[in-house]
KOLNUVEX-562244 format. One record per atom (N, C-alpha, C, O): atom name; residue in one letter; y, x, z; residue number from 1. Coordinates in steps of 0.2 Angstrom, whole numbers, always signed. Layout:
N
PT  atom  type  north   east     up  seq
PT    CA     A      Y      X      Z  NUM
...
//
This chain:
88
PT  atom  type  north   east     up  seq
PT     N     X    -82   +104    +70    1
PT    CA     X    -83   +108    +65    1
PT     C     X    -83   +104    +58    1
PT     O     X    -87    +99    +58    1
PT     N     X    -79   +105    +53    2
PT    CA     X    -79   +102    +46    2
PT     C     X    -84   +105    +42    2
PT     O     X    -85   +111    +42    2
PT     N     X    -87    +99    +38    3
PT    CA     X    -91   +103    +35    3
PT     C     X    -91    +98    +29    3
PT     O     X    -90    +92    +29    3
PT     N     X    -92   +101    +21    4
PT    CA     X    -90   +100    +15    4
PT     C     X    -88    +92    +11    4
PT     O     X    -85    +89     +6    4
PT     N     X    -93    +88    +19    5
PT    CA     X    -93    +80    +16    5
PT     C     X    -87    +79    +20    5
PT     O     X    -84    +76    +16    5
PT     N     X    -85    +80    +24    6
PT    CA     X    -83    +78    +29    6
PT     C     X    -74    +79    +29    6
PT     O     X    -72    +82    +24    6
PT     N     X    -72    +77    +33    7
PT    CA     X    -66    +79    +34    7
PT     C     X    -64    +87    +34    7
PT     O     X    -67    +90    +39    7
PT     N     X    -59    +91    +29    8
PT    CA     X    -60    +97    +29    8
PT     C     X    -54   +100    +37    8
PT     O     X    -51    +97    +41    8
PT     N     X    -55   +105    +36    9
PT    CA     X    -50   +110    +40    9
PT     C     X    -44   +108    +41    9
PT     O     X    -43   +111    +35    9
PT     N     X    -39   +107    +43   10
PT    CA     X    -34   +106    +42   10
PT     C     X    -28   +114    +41   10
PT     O     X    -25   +116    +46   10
PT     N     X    -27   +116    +36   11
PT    CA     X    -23   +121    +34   11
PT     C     X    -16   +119    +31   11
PT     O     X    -14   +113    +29   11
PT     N     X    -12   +124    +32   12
PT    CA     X     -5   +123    +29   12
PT     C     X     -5   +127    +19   12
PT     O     X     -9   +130    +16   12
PT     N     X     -2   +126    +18   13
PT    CA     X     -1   +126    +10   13
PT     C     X     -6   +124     +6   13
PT     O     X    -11   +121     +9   13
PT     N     X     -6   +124     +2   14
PT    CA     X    -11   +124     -6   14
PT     C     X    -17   +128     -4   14
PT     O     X    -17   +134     -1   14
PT     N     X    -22   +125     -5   15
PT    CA     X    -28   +128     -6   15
PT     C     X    -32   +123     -8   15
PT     O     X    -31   +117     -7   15
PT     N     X    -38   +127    -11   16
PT    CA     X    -44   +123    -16   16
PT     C     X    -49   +123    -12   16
PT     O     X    -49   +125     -6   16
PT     N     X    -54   +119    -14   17
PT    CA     X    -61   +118    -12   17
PT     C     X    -65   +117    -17   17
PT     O     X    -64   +112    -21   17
PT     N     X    -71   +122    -17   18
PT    CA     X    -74   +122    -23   18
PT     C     X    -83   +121    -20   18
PT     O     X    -85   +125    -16   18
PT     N     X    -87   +116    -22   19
PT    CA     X    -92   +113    -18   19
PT     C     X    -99   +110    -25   19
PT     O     X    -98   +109    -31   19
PT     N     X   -105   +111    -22   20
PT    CA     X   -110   +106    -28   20
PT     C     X   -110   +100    -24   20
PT     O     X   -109    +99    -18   20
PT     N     X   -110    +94    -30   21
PT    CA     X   -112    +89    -27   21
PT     C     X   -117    +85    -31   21
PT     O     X   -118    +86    -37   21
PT     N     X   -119    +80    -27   22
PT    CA     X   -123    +75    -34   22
PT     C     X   -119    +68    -33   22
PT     O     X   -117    +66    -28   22
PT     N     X   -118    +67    -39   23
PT    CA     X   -118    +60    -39   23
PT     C     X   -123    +55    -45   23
PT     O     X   -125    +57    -51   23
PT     N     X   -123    +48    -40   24
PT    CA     X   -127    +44    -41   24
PT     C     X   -124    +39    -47   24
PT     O     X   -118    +38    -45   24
PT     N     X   -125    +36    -52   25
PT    CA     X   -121    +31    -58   25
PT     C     X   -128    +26    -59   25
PT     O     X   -134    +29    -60   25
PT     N     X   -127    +20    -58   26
PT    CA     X   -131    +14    -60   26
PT     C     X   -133    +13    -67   26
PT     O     X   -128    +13    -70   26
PT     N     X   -137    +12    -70   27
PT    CA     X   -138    +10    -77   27
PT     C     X   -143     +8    -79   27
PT     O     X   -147    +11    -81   27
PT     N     X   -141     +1    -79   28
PT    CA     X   -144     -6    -79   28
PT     C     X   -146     -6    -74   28
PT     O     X   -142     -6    -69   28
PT     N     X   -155     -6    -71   29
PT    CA     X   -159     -5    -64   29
PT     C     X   -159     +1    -62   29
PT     O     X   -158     +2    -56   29
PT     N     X   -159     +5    -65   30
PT    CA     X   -158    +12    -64   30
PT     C     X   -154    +16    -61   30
PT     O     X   -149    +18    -64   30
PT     N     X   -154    +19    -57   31
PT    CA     X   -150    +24    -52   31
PT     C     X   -150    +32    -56   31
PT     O     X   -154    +35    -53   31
PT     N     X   -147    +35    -59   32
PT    CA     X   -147    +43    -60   32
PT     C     X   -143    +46    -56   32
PT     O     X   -137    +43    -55   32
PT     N     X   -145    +51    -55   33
PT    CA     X   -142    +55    -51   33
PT     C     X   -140    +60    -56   33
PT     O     X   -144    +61    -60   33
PT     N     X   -133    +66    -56   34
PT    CA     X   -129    +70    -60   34
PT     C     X   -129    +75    -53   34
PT     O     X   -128    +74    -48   34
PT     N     X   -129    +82    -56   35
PT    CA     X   -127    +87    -51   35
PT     C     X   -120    +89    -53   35
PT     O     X   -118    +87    -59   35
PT     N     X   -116    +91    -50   36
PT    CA     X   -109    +93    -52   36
PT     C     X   -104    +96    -49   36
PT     O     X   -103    +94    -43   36
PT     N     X   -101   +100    -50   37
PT    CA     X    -96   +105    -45   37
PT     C     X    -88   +100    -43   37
PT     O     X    -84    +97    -47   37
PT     N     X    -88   +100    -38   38
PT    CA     X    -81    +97    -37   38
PT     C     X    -77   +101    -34   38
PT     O     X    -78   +105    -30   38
PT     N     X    -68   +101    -37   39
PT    CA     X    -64   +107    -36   39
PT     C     X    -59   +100    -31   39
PT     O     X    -59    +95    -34   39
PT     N     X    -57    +99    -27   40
PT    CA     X    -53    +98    -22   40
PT     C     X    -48   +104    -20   40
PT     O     X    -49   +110    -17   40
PT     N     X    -41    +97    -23   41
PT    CA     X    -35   +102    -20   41
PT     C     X    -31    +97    -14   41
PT     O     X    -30    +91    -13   41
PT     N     X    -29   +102    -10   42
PT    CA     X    -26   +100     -1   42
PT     C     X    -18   +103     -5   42
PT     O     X    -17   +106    -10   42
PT     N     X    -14   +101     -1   43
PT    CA     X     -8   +104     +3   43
PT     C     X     -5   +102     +8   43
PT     O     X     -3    +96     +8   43
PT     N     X     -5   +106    +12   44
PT    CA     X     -3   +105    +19   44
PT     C     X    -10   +100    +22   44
PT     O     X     -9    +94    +25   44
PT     N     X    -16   +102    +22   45
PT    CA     X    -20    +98    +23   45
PT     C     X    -21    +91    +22   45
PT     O     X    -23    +87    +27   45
PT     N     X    -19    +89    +17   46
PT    CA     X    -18    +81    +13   46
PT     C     X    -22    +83     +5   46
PT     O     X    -20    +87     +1   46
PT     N     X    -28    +80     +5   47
PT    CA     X    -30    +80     +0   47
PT     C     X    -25    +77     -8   47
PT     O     X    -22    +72     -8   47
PT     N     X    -25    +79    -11   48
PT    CA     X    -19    +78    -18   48
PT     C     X    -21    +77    -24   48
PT     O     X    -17    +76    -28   48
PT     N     X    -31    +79    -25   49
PT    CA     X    -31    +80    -30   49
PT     C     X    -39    +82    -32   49
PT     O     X    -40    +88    -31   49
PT     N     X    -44    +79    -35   50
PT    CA     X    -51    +79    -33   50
PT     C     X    -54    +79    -44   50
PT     O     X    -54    +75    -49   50
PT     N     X    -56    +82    -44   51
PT    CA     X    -59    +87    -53   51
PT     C     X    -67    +86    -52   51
PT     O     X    -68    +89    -48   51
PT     N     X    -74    +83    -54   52
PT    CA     X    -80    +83    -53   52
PT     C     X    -81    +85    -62   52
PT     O     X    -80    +81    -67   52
PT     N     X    -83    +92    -62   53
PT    CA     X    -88    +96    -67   53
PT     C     X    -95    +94    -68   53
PT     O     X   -100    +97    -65   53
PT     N     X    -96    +89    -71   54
PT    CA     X   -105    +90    -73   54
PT     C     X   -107    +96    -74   54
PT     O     X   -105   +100    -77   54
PT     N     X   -114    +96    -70   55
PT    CA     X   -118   +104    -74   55
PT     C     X   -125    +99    -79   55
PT     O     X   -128    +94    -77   55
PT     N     X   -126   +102    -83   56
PT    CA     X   -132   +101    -87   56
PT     C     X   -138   +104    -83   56
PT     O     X   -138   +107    -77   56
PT     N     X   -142   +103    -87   57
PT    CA     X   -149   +108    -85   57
PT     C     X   -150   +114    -88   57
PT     O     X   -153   +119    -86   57
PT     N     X   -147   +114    -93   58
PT    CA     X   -147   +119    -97   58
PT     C     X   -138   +120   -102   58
PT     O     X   -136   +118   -108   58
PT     N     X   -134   +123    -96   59
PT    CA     X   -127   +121    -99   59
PT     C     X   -127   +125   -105   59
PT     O     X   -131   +130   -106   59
PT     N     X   -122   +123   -110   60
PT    CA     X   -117   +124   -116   60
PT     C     X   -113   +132   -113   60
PT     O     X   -113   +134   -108   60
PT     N     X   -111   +134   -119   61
PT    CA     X   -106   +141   -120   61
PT     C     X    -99   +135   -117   61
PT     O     X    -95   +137   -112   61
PT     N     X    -98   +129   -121   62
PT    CA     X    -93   +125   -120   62
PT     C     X    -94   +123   -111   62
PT     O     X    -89   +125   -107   62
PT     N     X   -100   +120   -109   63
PT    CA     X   -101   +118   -103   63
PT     C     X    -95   +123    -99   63
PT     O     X    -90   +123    -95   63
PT     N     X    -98   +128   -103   64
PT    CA     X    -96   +134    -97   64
PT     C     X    -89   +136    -95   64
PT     O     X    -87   +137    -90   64
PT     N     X    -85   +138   -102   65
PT    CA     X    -81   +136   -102   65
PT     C     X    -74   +131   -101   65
PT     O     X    -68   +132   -100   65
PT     N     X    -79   +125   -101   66
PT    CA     X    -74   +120    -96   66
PT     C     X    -74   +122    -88   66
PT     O     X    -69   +121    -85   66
PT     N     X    -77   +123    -86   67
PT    CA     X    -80   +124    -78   67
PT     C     X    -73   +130    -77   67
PT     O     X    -68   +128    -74   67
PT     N     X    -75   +137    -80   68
PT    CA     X    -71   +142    -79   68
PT     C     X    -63   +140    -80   68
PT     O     X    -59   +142    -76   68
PT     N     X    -62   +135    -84   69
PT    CA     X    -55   +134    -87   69
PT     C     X    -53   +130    -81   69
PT     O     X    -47   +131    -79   69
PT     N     X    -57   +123    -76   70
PT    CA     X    -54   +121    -73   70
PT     C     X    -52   +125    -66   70
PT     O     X    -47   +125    -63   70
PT     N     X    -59   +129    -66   71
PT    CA     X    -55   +134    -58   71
PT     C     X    -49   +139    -58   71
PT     O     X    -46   +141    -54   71
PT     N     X    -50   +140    -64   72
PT    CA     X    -44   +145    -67   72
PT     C     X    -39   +140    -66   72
PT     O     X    -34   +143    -63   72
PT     N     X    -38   +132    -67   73
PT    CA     X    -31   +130    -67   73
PT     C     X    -30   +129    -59   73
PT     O     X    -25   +130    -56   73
PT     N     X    -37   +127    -55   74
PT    CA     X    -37   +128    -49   74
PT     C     X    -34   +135    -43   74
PT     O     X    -32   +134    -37   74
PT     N     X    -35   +137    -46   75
PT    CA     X    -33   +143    -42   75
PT     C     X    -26   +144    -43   75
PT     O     X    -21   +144    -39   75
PT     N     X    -24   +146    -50   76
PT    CA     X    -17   +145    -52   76
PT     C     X    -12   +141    -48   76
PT     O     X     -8   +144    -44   76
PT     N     X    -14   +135    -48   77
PT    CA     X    -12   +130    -44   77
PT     C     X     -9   +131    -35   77
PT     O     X     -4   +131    -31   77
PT     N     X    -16   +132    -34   78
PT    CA     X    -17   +137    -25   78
PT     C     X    -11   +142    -27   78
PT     O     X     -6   +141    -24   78
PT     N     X    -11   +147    -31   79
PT    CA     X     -6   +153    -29   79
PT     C     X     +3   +150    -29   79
PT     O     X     +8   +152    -27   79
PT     N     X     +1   +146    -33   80
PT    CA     X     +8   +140    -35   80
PT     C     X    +12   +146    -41   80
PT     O     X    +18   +145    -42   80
PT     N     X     +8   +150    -44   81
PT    CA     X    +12   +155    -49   81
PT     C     X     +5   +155    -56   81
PT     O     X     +0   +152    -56   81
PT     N     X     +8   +159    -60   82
PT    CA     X     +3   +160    -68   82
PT     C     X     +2   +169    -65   82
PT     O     X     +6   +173    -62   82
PT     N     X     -6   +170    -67   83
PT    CA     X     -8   +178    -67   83
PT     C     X     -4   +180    -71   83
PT     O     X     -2   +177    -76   83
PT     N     X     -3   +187    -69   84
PT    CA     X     +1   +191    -72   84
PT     C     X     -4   +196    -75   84
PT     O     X     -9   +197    -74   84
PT     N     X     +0   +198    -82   85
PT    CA     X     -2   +201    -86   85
PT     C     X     -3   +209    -84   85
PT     O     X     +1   +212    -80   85
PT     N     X    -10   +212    -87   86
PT    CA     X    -12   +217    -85   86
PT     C     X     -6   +222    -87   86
PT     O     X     -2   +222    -91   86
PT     N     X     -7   +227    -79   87
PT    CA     X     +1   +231    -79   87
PT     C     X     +7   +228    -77   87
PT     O     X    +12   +232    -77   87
PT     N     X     +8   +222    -74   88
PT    CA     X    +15   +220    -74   88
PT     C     X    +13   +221    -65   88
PT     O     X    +18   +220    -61   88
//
């Protein structure tokens, strides 16, 4: 069974992965750790393409909207088409 660190699923086509992670950055003696959403894109079960979103403690209207703008390009992406306009 795959599980989020690990080696994923193996599927056919495009599809996302959307996941929290932390990451660790050195500075100077110092180790911080950062929380952050990673969007991982597959096709045909070969990773192709890997996005890590900082979150704040307290995000931004902007934080926010970068977040939303990249899963929006992610999903776009997975359907391999642009959403259609309401009505079409």
């Amino acid at each position: 069974m795959a599980s989020a660190e690990r080696e994923p699923v193996r599927r056919t086509g495009r599809w996302v992965s959307v996941r929290l992670q932390h990451r660790d950055v050195r500075v100077q003696d110092e180790c911080v750790s950062y929380a952050g959403i990673v969007i991982t894109s597959f096709e045909n079960g070969a990773e192709v393409g890997e996005r890590w979103i900082p979150l704040g403690v307290d995000p931004s209207e902007a934080d926010d909207e970068q977040l939303i703008q990249q899963l929006r390009h992610a999903l776009i992406w997975q359907a391999r088409r642009p959403p259609k306009a309401a009505g079409e």
